[in-house]
Each structure stands twice: as C-alpha cells, then as structure tokens.
C-alpha positions in Angstrom: 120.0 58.3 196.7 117.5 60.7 194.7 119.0 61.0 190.8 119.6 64.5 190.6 118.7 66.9 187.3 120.3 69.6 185.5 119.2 72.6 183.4 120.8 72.7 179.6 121.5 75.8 180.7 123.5 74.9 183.5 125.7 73.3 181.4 126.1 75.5 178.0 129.7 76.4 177.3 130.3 78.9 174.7 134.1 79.5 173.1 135.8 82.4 170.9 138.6 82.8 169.2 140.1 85.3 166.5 141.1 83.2 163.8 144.6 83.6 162.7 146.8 83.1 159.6 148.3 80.1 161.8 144.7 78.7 161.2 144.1 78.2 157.5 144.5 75.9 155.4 146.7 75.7 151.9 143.5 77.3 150.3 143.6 80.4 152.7 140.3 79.4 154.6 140.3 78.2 158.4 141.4 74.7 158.4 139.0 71.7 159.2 140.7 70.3 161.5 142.0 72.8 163.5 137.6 73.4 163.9 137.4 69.6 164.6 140.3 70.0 167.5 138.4 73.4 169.1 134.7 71.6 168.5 136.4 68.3 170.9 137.4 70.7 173.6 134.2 72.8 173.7 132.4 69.3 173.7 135.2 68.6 176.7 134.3 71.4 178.3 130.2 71.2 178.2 130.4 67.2 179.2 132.7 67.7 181.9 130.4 70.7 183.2 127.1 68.9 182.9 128.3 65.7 184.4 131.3 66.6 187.3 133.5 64.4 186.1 136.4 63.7 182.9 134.9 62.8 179.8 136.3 61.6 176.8 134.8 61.6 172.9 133.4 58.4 172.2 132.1 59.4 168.9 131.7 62.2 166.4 128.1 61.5 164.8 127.7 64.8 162.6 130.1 67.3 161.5 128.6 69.6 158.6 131.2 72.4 157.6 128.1 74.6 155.9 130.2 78.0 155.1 133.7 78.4 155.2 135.6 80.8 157.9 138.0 83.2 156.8 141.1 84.6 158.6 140.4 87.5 161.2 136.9 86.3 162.0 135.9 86.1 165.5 134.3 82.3 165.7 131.8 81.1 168.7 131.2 77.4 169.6 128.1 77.2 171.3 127.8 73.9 173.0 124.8 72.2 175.0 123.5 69.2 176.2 121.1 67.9 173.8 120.9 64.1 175.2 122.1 61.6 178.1 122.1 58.7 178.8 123.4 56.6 181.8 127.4 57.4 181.4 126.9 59.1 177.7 125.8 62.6 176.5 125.1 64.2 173.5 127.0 67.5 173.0 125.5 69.7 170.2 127.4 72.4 169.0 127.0 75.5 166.8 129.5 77.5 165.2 129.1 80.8 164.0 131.8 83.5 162.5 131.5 87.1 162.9 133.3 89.3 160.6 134.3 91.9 163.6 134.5 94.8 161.0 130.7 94.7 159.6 129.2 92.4 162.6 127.5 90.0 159.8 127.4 86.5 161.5 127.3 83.6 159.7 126.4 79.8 160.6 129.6 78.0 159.5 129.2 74.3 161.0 126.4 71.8 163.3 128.3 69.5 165.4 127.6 66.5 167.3 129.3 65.0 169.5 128.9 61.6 172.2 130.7 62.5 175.3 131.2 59.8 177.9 131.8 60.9 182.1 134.4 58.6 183.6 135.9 58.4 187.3 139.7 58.8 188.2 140.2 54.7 187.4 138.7 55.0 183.9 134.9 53.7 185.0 132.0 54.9 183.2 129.9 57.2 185.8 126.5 57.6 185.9 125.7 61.6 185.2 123.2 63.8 186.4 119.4 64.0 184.4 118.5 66.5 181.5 115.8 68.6 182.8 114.3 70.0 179.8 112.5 73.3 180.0 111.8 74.8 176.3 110.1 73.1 173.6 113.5 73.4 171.8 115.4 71.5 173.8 112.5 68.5 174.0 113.1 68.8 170.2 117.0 68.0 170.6 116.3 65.7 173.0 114.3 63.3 171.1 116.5 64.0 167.9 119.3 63.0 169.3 117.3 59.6 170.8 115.6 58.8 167.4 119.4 59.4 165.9 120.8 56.8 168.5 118.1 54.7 167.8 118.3 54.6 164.1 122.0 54.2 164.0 121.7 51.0 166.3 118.7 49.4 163.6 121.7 50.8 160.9 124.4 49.2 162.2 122.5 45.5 162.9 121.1 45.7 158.9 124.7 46.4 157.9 125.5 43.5 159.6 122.9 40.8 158.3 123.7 42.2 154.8 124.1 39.1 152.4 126.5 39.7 149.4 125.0 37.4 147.3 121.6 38.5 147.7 120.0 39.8 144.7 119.2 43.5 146.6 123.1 43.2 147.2 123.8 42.4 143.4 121.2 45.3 141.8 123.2 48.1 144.7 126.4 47.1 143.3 125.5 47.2 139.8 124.8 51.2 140.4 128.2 51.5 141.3 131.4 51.6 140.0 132.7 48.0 141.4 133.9 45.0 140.4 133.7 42.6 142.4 135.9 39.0 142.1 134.8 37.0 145.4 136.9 34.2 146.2 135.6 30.6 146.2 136.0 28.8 149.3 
C-alpha cells in the first residue's frame, strides 16, 4: 500500500469562543485552565482530522500564557500540524484575543501539544505523511524534530546524573538545598 500525504492545511482547525464571566479566574482574567481544557480539544480536533482516527494527548511540551485574556474577548485557537511521526503528531497552536469593540488582536499563548491516533481497541495507528509546502511549515517541522530530539538527549543526561559528582555538588550549592543523604 502507497503511504499517503496530507497538506497542513488539510488539517488546520481553528476555534472561537466569547469569553465569559463563567471563565475567569479569582483575579477577574480568563482562567488557565479553562485555556488548557479548550487548547486539548482544538489539539483533539486537528489530530483526529489529520490522522482519521481518535487521538489522545500524550504530552503537553510548551504552554506559554504571554498576555492575559479578559472577559468579553472573542479568543481563536488556531491549531496545525507541525510534526508526525509513525502514530504521534505534533499539534501547534496559537491563541489570539480580539477585543470585539476596537478589533485590536493580541497574541495571548503558543501551545504545543503531542497527539497520538489510536484504533477502536486502543492500538497506536500509523497516520498519514506531512506534506510540507511553505518554508514556514519546513521551519515547524524541523523545530518540532530538533525539540523531540533534544528532549530525548535531556531525559537520558537526567538519568546518568551522579549526585555525588562534583558538577552535582557546585549546582546544588547555587541553590537553596540541603541536602542529608542517607548512608547505606
């Protein structure tokens, strides 16, 4: 069977929604989480679209809140494909407010987010190619692989890390630690 491609485009999902008093937080701006719950679904949504099947949110890798939204703004998630893998994509997403009285539109948060296509028994399913077709979205593209790549190099230093190394000793002593290890 040929592997099949398709477009960013193809798969771009774009969400918005008044924001509401129900909405805010204690401090009268929109709350964090209720962005975090609406950034899932849009990711949902452009995952699902790109690869056919369910997907579910294997990781959150970036969430920067830059500005915060204020009640009675119109806000727009603007989601794409910015990666994939075999079973796994990576879902950026862009949210911008609009006050709907003046029309001045603000970037409020970059998102993104691993999505991973599964079949009806829970499988991981192989999705569909990225064909890339701006210079923009090569730019994503090998972002989000040098991202994947550098978290994976991360993640196996983290774990050869040797507490009684004398690197280990001069980071601590930068800190505000104490540290008591138990002989054994």
């Amino acid at each position: 069977m040929a592997e099949s491609f398709k477009s960013v485009q193809e798969s771009q999902v774009a969400l918005s929604m008044l924001m509401l008093p129900s909405h805010s937080n204690f401090g009268g701006k929109i709350h964090g989480g209720y962005l975090l719950s609406l950034l899932d679904q849009v990711a949902f949504a452009c995952a699902s679209k790109h690869s056919g099947h369910y997907c579910v949110t294997a990781s959150v890798d970036v969430v920067n809140f830059l500005r915060p939204i204020e009640v009675g703004e119109l806000v727009t998630l603007k989601a794409s494909v910015n990666f994939v893998g075999n079973s796994s994509m990576v879902i950026g997403i862009r949210v911008e407010a609009e006050d709907i009285r003046t029309g001045e539109v603000k970037h409020c948060n970059s998102s993104y987010f691993t999505m991973v296509s599964k079949d009806e028994a829970g499988n991981k399913v192989t999705v569909p190619g990225l064909l890339l077709r701006t210079k923009d979205e090569v730019r994503r593209f090998l972002a989000a692989a040098t991202a994947i790549r550098d978290r994976e190099q991360d993640k196996q230093a983290k774990r050869n890390l040797d507490p009684a190394s004398e690197a280990s000793k001069l980071e601590l002593a930068n800190h505000r630690v104490r540290v008591n290890l138990a002989e054994k």
